[in-house]
C-alpha positions in Angstrom: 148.6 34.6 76.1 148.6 37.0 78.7 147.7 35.4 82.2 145.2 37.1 84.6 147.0 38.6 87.8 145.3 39.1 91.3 146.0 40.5 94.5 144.6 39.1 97.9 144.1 41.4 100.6 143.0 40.2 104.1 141.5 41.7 107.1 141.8 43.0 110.2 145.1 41.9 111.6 145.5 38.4 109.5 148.5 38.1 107.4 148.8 36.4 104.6 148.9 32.7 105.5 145.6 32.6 106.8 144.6 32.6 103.5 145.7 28.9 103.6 145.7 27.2 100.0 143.4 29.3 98.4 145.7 31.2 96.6 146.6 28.4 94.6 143.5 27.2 94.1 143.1 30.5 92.5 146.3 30.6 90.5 145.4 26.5 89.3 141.4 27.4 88.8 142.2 31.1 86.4 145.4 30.2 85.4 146.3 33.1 87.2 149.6 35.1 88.8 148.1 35.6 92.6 150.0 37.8 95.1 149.3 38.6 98.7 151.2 41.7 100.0 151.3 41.8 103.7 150.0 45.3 105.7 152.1 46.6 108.1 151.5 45.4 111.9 150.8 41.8 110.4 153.0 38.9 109.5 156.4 39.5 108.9 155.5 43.1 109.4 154.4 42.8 112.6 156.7 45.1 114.4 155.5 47.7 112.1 153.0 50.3 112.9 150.2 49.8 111.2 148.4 52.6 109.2 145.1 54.5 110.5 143.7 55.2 107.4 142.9 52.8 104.3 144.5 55.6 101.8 147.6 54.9 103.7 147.6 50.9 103.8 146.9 51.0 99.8 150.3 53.3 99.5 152.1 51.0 101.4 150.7 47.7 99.7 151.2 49.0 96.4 155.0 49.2 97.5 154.7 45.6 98.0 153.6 44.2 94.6 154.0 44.1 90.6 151.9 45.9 89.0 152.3 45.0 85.0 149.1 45.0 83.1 145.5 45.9 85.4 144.7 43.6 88.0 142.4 42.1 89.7 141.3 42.8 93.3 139.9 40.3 95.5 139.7 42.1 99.1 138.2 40.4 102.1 136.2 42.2 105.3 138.4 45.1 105.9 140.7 44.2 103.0 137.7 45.1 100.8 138.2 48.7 101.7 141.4 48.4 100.7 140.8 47.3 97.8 137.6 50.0 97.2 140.0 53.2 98.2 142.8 51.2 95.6 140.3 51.1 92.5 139.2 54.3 93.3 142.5 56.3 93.7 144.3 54.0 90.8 141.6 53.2 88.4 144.1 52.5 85.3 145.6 49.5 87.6 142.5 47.9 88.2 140.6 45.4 85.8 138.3 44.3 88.6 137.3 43.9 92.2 136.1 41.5 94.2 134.7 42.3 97.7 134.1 39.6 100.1 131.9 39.8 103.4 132.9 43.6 103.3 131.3 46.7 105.1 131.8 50.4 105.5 130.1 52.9 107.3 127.2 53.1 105.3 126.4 50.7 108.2 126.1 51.3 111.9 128.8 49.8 114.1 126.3 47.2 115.4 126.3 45.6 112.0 129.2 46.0 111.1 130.6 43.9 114.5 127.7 42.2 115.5 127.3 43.1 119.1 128.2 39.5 120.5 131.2 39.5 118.2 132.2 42.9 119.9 132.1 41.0 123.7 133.6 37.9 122.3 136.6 40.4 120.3 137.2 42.2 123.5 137.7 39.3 125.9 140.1 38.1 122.7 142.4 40.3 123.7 142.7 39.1 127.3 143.2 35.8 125.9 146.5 33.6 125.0 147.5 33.7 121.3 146.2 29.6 121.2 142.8 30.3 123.3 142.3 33.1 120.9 143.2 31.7 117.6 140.7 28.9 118.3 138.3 31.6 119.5 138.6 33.3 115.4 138.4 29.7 114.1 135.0 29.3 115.9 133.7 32.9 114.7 134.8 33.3 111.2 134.8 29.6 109.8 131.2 27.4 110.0 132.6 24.3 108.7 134.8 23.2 110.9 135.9 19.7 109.6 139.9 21.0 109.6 140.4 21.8 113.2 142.5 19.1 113.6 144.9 20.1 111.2 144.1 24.0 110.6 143.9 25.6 113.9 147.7 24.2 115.2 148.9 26.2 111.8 147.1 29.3 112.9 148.5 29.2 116.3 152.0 28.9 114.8 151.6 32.1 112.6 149.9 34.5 116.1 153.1 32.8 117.7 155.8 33.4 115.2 154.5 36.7 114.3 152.2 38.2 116.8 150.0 41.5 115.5 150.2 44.1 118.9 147.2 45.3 120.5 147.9 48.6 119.3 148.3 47.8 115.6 145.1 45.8 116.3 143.7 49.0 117.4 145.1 50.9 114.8 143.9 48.9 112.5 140.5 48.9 113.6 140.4 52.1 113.7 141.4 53.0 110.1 138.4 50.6 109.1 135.9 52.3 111.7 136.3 55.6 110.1 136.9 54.4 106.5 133.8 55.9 103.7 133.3 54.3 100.4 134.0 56.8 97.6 131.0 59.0 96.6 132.2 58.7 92.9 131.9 55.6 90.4 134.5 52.7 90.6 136.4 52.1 87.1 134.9 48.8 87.3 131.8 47.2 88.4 132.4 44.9 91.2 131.5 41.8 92.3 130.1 41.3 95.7 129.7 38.5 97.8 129.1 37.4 101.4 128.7 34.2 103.2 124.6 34.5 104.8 125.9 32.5 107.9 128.4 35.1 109.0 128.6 35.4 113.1 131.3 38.0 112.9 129.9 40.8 110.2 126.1 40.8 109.7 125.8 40.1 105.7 123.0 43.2 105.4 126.3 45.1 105.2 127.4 43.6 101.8 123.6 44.1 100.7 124.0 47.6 101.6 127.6 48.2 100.2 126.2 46.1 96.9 123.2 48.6 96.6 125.2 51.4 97.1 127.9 50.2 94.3 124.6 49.3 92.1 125.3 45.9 91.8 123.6 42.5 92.3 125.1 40.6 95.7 126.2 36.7 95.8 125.2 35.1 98.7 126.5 31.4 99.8 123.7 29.8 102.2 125.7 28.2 105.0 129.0 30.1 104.7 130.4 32.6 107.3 132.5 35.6 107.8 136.0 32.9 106.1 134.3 32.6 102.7 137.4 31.0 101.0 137.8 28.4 103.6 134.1 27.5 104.2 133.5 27.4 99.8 136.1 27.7 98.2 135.0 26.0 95.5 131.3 28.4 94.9 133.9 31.5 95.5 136.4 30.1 92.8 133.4 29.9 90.4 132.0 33.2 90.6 135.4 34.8 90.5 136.1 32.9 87.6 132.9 33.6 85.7 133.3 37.3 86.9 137.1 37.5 85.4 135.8 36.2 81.8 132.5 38.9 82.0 135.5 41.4 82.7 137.5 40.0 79.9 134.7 40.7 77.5 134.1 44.2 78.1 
């Protein structure tokens, strides 16, 4: 039996770990292979410059994983680009895609960064790494129950492996400028968004969803983190998504 195979791609300067245990949860709840390929400037790629356009990040991530049968993309906030420009330029890889609280500039600036977001962002930078971390924690994640335990592990990781203003910059920039193909995706995907997000205003996902012609998911009380605030609603849809896929 051949075994489903996703790829996790975060956002804007947040490596890999950040995705805490979802990835197994993933790998336990599809009986799934999962990867998570880090982008330059992040992680253990920090001292890397990081690319300023999307086209560029997928060439580089695709140097990072095994492609063996078409996968799966699951691409949150700017790593839905990423995965967007990936189906689009590779469409024989790709068996389907998954955008979570994603946007594109089919949206003004404002909404795609809502404008307190954009102050609280700025003075981030000014910040240490701890006051800053805990700063994230408070915009991206609405249930907060793990600070305890969660927030000493994200300091750890902007310690060990601090992302630099500039690739910070460079990386916002390549998702500033970045347009959502005019042509159709192989695959119809499946978006999704957390209504409760304080960091992207969810009318971008309904916008990106009515532009890909497709219906859009929304979770009530979650925010910009998806797979940290429900986990268990995210695991479901991508679940019932992969066996729709299956089918066609």
């Amino acid at each position: 039996m051949t075994h489903p195979s996703w790829i996790l791609l975060r956002g804007l300067a947040r490596e890999c770990r950040y995705w805490g245990d979802f990835p197994k949860q993933l790998a336990t709840r599809l009986n799934a292979q999962v990867q998570c390929p880090e982008l330059y400037g992040n992680g253990i790629y920090h001292q890397q410059k990081s690319a300023t356009f999307v086209a560029d990040m997928v060439d580089q991530l695709r140097r990072e994983v095994t492609i063996r049968r078409p996968v799966y993309l699951l691409g949150l906030s700017m790593g839905g680009m990423i995965a967007i420009e990936w189906a689009a330029r590779y469409p024989r890889e790709v068996a389907g895609l998954a955008l979570v609280n994603s946007s594109s500039t089919l949206n003004p600036f404002w909404l795609r960064l809502r404008p307190k977001a954009q102050l609280e962002v700025g003075l981030a930078l000014l910040m240490s790494r701890a006051q800053r971390e805990r700063l994230i924690y408070r915009l991206t994640c609405n249930y907060r129950h793990d600070s305890d335990t969660l927030l000493p592990g994200w300091i750890h990781y902007a310690n060990q492996y601090p992302t630099a203003h500039s690739n910070f910059a460079r990386q916002l920039v390549a998702a500033a400028r970045y347009r959502v193909p005019a042509s159709n995706l192989p695959v119809k995907p499946l978006v999704l968004c957390g209504l409760q997000d304080h960091l992207v205003n969810p009318l971008c996902s309904q916008t990106l969803a009515q532009h890909l012609r497709v219906s859009l998911h929304q979770h009530p009380r979650a925010g910009h983190d998806l797979p940290h605030d429900a986990p268990d609603w995210l695991l479901s849809k991508l679940a019932r998504y992969s066996d729709q896929q299956g089918l066609d």
